[in-house]
N, C-alpha and C positions, 0 to 999 in steps of 0.2 A: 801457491799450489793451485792448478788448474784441478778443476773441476769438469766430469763427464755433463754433456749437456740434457742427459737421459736423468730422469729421475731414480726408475729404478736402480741405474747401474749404481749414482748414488750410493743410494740405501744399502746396497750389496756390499760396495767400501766402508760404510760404516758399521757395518755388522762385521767387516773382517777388521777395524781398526778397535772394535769394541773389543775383542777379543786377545789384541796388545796391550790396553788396558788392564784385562784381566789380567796378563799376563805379567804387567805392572804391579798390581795387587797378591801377587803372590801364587798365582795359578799358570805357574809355566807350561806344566802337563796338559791344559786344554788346549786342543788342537780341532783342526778346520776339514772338512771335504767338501770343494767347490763343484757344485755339477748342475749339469739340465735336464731336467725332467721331461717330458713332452709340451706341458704348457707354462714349464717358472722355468727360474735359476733359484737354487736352493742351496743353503751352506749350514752343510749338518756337524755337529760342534759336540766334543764328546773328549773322554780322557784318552791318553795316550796308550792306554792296555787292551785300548780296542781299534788302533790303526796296526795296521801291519808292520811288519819286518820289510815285505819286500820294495812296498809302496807307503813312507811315511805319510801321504795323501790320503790315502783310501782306508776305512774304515768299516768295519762289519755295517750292515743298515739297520733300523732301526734303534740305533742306541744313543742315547746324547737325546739333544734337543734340533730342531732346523726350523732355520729359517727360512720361508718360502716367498719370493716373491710376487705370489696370487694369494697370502695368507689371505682367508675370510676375504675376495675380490678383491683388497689393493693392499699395496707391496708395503705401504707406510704401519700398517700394523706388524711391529716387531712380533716375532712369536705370539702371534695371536692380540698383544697388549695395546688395547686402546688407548692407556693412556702416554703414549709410548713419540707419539707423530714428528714431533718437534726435538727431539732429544736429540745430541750429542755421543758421540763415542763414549764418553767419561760416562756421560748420564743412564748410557744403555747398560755398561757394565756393573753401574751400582744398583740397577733395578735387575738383573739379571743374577748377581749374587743373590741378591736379596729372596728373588723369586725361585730360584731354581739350583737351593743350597747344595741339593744331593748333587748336581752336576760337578757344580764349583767346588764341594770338598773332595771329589775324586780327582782334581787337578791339581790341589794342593802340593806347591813341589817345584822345585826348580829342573828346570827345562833350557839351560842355556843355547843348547846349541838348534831349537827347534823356534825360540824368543827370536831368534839373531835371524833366524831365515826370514821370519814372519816379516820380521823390519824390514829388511831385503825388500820382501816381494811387499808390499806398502810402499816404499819408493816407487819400487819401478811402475805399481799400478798409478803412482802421481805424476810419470813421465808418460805415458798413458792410460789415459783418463776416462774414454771410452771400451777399457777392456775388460774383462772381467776371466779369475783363473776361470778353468773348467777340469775339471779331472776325466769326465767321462758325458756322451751324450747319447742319445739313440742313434747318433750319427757318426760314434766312434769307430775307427777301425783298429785301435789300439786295446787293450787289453790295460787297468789300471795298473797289474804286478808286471807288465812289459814295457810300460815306459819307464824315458829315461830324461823326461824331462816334464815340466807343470807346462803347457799353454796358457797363454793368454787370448780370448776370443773377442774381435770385435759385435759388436750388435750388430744382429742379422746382415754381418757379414759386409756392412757398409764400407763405398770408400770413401774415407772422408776425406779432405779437404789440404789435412794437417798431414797426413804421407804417414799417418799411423795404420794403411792396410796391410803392410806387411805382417808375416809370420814373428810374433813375440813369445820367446819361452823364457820362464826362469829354473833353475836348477829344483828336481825333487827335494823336501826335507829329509832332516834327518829320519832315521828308520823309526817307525814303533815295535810297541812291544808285544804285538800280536802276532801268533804264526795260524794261518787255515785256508783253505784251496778256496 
């Protein structure tokens, strides 16, 4: 498996592969929205009763937990956790249940057809490696419930080397279970 040579982007893959782990563990129903803030990339994680119908991606805001890539100045603090830096996928989602039960029992549940995407778009972020999803940025011109497909963004748009500046989408997830404008 190639690795992004960016740190952050990193950290960003292992907070979405921690969340296959969960998913591993019996929390299919937790689900992901990838996106960019003005100064991070942040991936806000919450149960499936709060992404939508139209866009199994996008999620009411404020709900769930997120991870922010400028958490407290650097990106290595999981949701805030100090003692977090060094950790593994496996390792993130056992302190993560552990920490933040009410999230995790609101996931409790199988989710197969939303598990199966996640794995999907995990490959293909290992076939590119400097990408990261994005659902939405200040610099969308897409609307989250009018796409019809997840992007994948390189960092600040570089081109690298490897002929990964092309345009990468992976297919939307399945729907959730939220409907609101």
């Amino acid at each position: 498996m190639t690795k992004s040579e960016h740190a952050h982007i990193r950290r960003a893959h292992r907070v979405i592969r921690m969340l296959s782990e969960l998913h591993r563990m019996g929390f299919q129903r937790l689900r992901l929205m990838p996106y960019m803030y003005p100064i991070a990339y942040r991936i806000q994680i919450a149960s499936i009763s709060y992404f939508t119908v139209a866009n199994g991606c996008h999620a009411k805001a404020n709900v769930g937990v997120t991870y922010s890539s400028s958490s407290r100045g650097t990106d290595d603090e999981y949701f805030g956790w100090t003692d977090a830096k060094s950790d593994g996928a496996r390792e993130l989602a056992i302190k993560f249940a552990e920490r933040l039960p009410e999230i995790v029992k609101s996931g409790l549940g199988r989710d197969w057809a939303y598990a199966g995407w996640l794995v999907e778009l995990i490959g293909v972020l290992e076939r590119f490696p400097n990408r990261v999803p994005v659902l939405f940025s200040e610099y969308s011109e897409e609307k989250p419930h009018e796409m019809r497909s997840l992007p994948l963004l390189l960092q600040n748009n570089e081109d690298y080397s490897d002929n990964t500046n092309r345009i990468v989408v992976v297919p939307l997830p399945p729907p959730g279970e939220c409907v609101y404008d």
